[in-house]
C-alpha positions as CSV (number, residue, x, y, z in Angstrom):
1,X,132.7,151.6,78.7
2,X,133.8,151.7,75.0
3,X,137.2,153.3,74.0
4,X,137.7,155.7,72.0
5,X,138.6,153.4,69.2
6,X,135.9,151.3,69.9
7,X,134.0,154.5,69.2
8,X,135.2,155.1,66.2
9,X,135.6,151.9,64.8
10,X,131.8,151.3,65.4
11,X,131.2,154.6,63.3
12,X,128.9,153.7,60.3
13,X,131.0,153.2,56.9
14,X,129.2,157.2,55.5
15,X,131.5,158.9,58.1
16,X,134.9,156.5,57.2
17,X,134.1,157.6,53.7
18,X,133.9,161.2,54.4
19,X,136.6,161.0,56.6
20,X,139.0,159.2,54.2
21,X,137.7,161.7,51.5
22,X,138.8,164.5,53.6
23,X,142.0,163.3,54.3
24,X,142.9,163.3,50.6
25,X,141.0,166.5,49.8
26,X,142.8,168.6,52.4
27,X,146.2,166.8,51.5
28,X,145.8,167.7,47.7
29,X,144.5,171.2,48.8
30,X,147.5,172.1,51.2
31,X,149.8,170.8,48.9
32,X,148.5,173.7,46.9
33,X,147.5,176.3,49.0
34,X,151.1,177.7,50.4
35,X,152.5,178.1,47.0
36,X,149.9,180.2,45.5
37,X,151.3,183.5,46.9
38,X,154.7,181.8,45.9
39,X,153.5,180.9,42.2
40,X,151.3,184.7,42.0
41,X,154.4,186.5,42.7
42,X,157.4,184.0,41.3
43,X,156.1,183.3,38.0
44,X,152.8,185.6,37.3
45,X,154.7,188.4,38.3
46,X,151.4,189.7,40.6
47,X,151.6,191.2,44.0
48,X,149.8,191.2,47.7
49,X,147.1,193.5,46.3
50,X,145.7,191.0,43.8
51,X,146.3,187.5,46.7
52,X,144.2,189.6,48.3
53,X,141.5,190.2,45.9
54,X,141.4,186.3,44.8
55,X,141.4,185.4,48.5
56,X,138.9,187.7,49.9
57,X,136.3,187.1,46.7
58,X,136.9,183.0,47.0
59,X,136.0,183.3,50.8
60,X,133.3,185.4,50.9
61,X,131.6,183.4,47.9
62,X,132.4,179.9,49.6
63,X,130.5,181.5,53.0
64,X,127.6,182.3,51.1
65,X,127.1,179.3,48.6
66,X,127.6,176.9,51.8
67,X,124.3,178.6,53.3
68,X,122.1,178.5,49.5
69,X,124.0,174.3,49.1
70,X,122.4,173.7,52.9
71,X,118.9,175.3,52.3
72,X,118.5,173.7,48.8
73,X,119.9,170.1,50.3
74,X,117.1,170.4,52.7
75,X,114.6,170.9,50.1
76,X,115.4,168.4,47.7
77,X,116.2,165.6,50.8
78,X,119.2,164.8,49.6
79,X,122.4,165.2,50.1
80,X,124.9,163.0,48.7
81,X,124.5,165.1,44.8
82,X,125.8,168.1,46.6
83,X,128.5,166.6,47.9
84,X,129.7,164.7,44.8
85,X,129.9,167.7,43.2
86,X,131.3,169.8,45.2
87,X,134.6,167.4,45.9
88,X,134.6,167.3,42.1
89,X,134.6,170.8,40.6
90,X,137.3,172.1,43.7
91,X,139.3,169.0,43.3
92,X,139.8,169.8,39.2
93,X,139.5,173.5,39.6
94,X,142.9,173.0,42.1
95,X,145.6,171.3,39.2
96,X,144.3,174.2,36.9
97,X,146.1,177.0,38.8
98,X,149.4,175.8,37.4
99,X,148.0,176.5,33.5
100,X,146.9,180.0,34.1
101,X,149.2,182.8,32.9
102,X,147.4,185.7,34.6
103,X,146.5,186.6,37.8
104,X,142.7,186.5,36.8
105,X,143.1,182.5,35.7
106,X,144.4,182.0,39.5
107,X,141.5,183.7,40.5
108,X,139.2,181.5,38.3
109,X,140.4,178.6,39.5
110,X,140.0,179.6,43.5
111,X,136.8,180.9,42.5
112,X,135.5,177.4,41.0
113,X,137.7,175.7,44.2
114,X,136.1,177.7,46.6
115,X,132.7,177.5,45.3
116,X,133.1,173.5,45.6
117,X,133.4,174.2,48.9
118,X,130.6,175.9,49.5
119,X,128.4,173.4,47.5
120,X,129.5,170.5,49.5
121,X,130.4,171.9,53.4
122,X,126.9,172.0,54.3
123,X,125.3,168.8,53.0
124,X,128.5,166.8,54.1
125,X,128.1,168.1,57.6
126,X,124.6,167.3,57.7
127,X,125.1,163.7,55.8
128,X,127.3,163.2,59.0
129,X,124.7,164.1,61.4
130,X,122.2,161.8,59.3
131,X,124.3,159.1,59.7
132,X,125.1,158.4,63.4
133,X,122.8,157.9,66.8
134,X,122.8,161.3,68.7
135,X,125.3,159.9,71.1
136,X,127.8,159.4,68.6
137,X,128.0,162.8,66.8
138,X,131.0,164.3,69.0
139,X,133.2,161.0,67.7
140,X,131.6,161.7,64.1
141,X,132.6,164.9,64.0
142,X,135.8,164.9,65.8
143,X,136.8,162.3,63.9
144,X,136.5,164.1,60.6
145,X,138.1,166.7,61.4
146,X,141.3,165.2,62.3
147,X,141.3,163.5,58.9
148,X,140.7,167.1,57.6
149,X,143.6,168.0,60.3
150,X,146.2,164.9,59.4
151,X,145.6,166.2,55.6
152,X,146.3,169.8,56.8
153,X,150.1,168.0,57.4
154,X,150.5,166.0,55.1
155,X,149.9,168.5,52.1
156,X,152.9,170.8,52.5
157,X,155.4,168.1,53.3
158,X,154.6,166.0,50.1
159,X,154.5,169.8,48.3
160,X,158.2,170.3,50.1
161,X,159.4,166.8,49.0
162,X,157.9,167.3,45.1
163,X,159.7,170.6,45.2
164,X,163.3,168.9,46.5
165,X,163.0,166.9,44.5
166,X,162.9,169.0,41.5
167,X,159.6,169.6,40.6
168,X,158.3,172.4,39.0
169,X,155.9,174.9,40.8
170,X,153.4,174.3,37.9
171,X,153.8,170.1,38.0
172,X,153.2,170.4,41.2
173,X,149.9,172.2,41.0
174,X,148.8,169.6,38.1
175,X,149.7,166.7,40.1
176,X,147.1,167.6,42.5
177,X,144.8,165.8,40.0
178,X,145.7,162.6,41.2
179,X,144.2,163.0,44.7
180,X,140.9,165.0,42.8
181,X,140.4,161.7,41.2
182,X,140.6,159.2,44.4
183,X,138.3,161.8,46.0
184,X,135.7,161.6,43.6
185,X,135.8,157.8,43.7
186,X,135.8,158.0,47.1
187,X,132.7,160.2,46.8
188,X,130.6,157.8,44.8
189,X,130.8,155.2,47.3
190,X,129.0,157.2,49.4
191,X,125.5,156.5,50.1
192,X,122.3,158.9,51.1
193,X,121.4,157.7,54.5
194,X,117.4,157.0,54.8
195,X,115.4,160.1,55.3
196,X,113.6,160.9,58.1
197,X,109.7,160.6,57.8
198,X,107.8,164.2,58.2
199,X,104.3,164.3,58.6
200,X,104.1,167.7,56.7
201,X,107.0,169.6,54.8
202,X,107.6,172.9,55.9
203,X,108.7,175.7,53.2
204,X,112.1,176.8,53.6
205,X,113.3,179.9,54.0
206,X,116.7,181.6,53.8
207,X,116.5,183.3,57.1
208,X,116.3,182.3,60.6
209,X,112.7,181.8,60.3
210,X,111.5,177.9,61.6
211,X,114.3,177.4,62.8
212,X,115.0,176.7,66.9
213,X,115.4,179.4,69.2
214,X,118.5,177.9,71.1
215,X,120.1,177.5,67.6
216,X,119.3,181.2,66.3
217,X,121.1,182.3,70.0
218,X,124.2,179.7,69.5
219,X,124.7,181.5,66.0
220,X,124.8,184.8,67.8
221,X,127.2,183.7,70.9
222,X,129.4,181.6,67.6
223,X,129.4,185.1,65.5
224,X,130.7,187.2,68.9
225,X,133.6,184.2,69.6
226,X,134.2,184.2,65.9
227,X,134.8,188.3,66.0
228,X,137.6,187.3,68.1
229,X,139.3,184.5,65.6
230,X,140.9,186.3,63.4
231,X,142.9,184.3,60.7
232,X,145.7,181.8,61.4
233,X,148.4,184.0,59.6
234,X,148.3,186.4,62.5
235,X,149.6,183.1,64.7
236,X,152.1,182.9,62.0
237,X,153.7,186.5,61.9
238,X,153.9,186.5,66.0
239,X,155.8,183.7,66.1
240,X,158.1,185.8,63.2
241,X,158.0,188.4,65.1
242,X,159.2,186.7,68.3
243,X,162.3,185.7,66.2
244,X,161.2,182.7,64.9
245,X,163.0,181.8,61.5
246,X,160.6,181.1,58.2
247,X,161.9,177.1,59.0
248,X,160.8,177.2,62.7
249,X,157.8,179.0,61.7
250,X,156.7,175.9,59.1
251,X,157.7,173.6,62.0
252,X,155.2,175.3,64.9
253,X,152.1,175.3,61.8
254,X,152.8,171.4,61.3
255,X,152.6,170.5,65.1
256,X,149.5,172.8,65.4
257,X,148.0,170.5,62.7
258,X,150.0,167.7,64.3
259,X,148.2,168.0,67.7
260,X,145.1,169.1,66.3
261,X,144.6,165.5,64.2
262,X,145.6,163.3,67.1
263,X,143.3,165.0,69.9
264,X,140.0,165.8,67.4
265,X,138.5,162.6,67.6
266,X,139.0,162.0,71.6
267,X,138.2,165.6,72.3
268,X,135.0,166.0,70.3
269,X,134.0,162.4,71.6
270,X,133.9,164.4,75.5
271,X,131.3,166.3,74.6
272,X,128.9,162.7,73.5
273,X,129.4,162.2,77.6
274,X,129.5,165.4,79.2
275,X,127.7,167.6,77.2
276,X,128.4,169.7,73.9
277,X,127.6,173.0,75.8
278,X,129.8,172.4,78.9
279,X,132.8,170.9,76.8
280,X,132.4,173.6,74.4
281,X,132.8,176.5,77.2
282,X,135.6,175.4,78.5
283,X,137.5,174.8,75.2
284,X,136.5,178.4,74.3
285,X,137.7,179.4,77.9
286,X,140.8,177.8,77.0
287,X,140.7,179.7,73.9
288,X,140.9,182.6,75.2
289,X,144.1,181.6,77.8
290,X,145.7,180.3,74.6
291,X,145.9,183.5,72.6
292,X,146.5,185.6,76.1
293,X,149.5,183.3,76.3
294,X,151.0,184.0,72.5
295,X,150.0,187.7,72.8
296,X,152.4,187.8,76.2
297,X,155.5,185.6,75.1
298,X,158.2,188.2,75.1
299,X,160.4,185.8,72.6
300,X,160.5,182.4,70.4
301,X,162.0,180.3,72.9
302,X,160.2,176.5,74.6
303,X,157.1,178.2,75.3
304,X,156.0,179.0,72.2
305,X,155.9,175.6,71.1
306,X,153.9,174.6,73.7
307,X,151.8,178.1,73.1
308,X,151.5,176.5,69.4
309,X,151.0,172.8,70.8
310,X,148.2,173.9,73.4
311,X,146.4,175.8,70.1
312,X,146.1,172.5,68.6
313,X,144.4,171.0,71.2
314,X,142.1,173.9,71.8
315,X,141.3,173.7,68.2
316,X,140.7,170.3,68.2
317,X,138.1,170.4,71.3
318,X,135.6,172.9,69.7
319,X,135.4,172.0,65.7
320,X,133.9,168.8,65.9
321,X,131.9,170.0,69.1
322,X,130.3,173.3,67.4
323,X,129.1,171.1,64.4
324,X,127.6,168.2,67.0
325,X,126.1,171.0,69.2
326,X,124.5,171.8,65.2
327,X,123.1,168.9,65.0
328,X,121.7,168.7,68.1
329,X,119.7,171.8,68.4
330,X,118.0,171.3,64.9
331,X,115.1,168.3,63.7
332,X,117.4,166.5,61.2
333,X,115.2,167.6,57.8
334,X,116.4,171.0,58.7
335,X,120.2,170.1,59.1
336,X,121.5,171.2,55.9
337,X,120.0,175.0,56.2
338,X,121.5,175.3,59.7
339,X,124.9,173.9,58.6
340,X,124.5,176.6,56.0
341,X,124.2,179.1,58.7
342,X,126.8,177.9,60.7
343,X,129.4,177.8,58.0
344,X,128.2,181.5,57.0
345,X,128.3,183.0,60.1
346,X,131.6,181.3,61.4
347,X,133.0,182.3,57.6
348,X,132.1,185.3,56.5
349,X,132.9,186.8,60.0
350,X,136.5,186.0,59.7
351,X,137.1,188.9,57.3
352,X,135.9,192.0,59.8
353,X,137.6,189.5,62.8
354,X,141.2,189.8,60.5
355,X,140.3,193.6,60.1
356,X,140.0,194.5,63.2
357,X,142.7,192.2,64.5
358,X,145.0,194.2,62.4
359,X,144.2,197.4,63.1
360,X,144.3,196.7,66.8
361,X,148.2,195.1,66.3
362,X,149.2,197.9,64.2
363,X,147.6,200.8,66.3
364,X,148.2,199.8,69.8
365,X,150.3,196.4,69.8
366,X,150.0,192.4,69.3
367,X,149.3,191.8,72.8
368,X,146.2,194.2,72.4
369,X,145.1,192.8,69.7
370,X,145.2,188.8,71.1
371,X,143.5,190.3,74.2
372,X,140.7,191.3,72.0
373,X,140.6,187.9,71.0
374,X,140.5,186.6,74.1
375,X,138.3,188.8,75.6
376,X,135.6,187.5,72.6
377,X,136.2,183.9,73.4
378,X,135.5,184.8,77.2
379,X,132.1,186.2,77.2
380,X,131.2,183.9,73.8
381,X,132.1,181.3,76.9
382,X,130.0,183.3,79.8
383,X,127.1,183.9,77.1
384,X,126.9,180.3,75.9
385,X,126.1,178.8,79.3
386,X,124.5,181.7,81.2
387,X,121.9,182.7,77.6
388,X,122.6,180.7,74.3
389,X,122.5,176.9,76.1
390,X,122.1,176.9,79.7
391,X,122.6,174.5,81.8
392,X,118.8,173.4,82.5
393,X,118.4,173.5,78.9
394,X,121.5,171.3,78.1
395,X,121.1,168.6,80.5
């Protein structure tokens, strides 16, 4: 039996290439991404009300454009354009934050960044799926994302090492071009993987229509677990809340990453062997445990780090499993439209999920609110194997 890095060394060069791409982008995007509430408020003299304006209209646009990027990709057969362009325009849109002198030129700039995004998620997901044998796309996608992940680390400590050593919030921001412009040369060596031959074309639609009913009923189980995933930051102001200093804080987010890069690829890979739906229960049962776990610590002593820690490796079980589990219940010339859909629905949902995970923390208490979450990932868990995928279905 192969390794694990026997597994991924045998990966075909497309998913290397996106994977090294990725690495950079995230780096150059992380680098960025902390300081912008620092740079809003330090130097543009804006407060939370307009972070959250730029925020919640980048996201919500990124959610949609990744759904219109997949359909279109389908249509035209291609995806490797979409890609290309989408690395390009975020990875120049980034270095431009540090010229703007309003708080409407930051929101430009995460605008153009986050509409990148969109324009290249869904493609890129699907040119991965393209690319390797249906028993290699839990390694594929695992894989990626701890690129994605070991970015997600490197980013703030090069941004912390720039800023000891002197360098200006703005130079910092414009020196993010430097990694824009490997990315995009990374990008070009990409090549469009052959296309499948189809007897007859079907029209594409924007809605569910044509496509599989297991997938349509994975999207519903994904949008229920996803009501329960509220955003990161909530993980962030526990652990201040528990007494953790703003230091320790930075500390748990860069093992989370940490853990999450090393155990992606071998994680994923489980789910090539024992099967996407069953690995991807149990790492939404685990889930669940997790946040019942950081809801209940009383204070930030040992067992938040390995509260933290044990996130990681949750989070590193079902991202590259969800997208495999994709690209499995869809033909491949309709990949890009159901990435679309997958990226909308696990996107756009995050905004009501961080609502309502508010609203529960400030009207009955944190533990409520990460029992909510919990309680989502459990029957996301029961509904996937007992309705969305079950077992006859899977095998």
């Amino acid at each position: 039996m192969m390794t694990i890095i026997q597994r991924v060394l045998s990966l075909p060069r497309t998913v290397w290439l996106l994977a090294a791409i990725s690495l950079v982008n995230d780096a150059a995007s992380d680098m960025i991404y902390p300081l912008v509430p620092l740079y809003l408020a330090s130097v543009l003299m804006a407060g939370p009300k307009a972070l959250g304006l730029i925020e919640g209209i980048a996201e919500a646009v990124s959610s949609l454009v990744k759904l219109a990027a997949g359909v279109l990709a389908d249509r035209a057969g291609k995806t490797r354009a979409w890609v290309i362009a989408g690395y390009a325009i975020a990875g120049f849109a980034r270095p431009l934050i540090g010229v703007a002198t309003s708080w409407p030129g930051v929101l430009a700039c995460r605008f153009a960044d986050r509409v990148g995004k969109g324009l290249r998620t869904a493609p890129r997901d699907a040119l991965i799926s393209h690319s390797v044998r249906a028993d290699q796309r839990g390694v594929a996608f695992g894989f990626h994302r701890a690129m994605d992940n070991l970015g997600a680390v490197i980013g703030p400590l090069a941004a912390a090492a720039l800023l000891a050593a002197g360098v200006g919030l703005r130079n910092v921001f414009l020196l993010a071009a430097v990694p824009a412009i490997i990315v995009l040369v990374l990008a070009f060596a990409v090549r469009e993987p052959e296309a499948p031959v189809v007897a007859k074309r079907e029209t594409f639609r924007w809605t569910f229509a044509g496509l599989p009913a297991p997938f349509r009923r994975y999207l519903c189980v994904l949008a229920l677990f996803t009501l329960g995933n509220s955003s990161n930051m909530f993980l962030l102001l526990r652990a201040n809340e528990l007494g953790a200093s703003a230091a320790r804080v930075t500390l748990l987010w860069a093992l989370f990453s940490g853990v999450a890069a090393v155990l992606s690829t071998p994680l994923s890979a489980l789910s090539d062997r024992y099967g996407r739906a069953r690995v991807l229960g149990i790492a939404w049962l685990a889930y669940a445990v997790a946040y019942l776990m950081i809801g209940l610590l009383p204070a930030a002593g040992w067992a938040l780090w390995i509260a933290f820690a044990g996130y990681g490796a949750v989070t590193a079980a079902l991202e590259g499993t969800e997208k495999a589990l994709v690209a499995d219940l869809v033909p491949q010339e309709r990949s890009g439209t159901a990435f679309g859909w997958y990226n909308l629905v696990s996107g756009i949902l995050l905004l009501p999920a961080s609502l309502v995970f508010g609203w529960i923390w400030s009207a009955v208490s944190p533990f409520a609110a990460f029992a909510f979450g919990a309680a989502c990932a459990f029957a996301a868990a029961l509904l996937l194997r007992a309705w969305a995928i079950p077992a006859a279905e899977a095998a």
